[in-house]
C-alpha positions in Angstrom: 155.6 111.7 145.1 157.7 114.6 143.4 160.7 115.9 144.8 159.7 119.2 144.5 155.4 119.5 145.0 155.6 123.3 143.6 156.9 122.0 140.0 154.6 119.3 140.0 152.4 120.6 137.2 155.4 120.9 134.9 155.8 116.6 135.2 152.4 115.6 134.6 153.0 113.0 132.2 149.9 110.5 129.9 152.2 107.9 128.8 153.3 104.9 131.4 157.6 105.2 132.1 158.7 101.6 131.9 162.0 101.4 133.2 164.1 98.5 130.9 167.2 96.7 132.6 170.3 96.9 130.4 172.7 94.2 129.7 176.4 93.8 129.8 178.5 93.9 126.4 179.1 90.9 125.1 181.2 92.1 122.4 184.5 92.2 124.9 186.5 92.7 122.4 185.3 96.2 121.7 183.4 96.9 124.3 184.4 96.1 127.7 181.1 94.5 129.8 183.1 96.8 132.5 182.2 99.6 130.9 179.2 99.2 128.5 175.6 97.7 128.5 173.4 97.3 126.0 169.3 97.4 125.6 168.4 95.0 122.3 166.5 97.9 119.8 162.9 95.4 119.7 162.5 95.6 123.5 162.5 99.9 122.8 160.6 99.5 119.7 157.5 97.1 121.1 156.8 99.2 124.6 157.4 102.8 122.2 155.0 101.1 120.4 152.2 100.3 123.0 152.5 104.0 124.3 154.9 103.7 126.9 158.5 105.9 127.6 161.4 103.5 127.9 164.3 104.7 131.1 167.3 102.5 130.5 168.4 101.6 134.1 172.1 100.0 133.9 172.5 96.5 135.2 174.9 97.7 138.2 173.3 100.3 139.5 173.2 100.2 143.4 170.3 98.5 144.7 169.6 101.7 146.7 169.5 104.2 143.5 167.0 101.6 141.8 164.5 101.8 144.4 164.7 105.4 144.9 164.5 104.8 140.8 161.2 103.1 141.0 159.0 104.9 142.7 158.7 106.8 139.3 158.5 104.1 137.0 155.2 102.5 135.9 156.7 99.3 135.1 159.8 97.5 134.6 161.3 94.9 131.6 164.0 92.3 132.5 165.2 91.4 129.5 164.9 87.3 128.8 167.3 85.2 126.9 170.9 83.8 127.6 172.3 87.0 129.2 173.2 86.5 132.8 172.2 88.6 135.7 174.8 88.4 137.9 
């Protein structure tokens, strides 16, 4: 699973890596969506919380990177609400 098997004792890890998808600024104004995303402080909190890491993976990464991405995440949180996806 490791990139590098000889190092793998060095990356044994307890606590499940969740992987949260960030959102796009809405605050244009100051933040260009272009430019900056955002993960809302409460999705952090409640899965550091429960145990878990959080990974912030940015809503426009390349499909490709996210899978490669994935296969060292224990989960994933898609953020609900009015934010859209695309």
């Amino acid at each position: 699973m490791y990139m590098y098997p000889e190092y793998e004792q060095f990356f044994h890890n307890e606590k499940p890596i969740v992987g949260v998808l960030t959102q796009p600024s809405i605050w244009n104004k100051f933040y260009p969506s272009d430019e900056y995303s955002y993960i809302a402080d409460s999705y952090v909190k409640f899965l550091e919380s429960s145990g878990a890491r959080v990974v912030p993976l940015k809503f426009d990464t390349p499909a490709a990177n996210l899978t490669k991405t994935f296969a060292y995440l224990n989960g994933l949180l898609i953020p609900g609400g009015s934010a859209a996806l695309f």
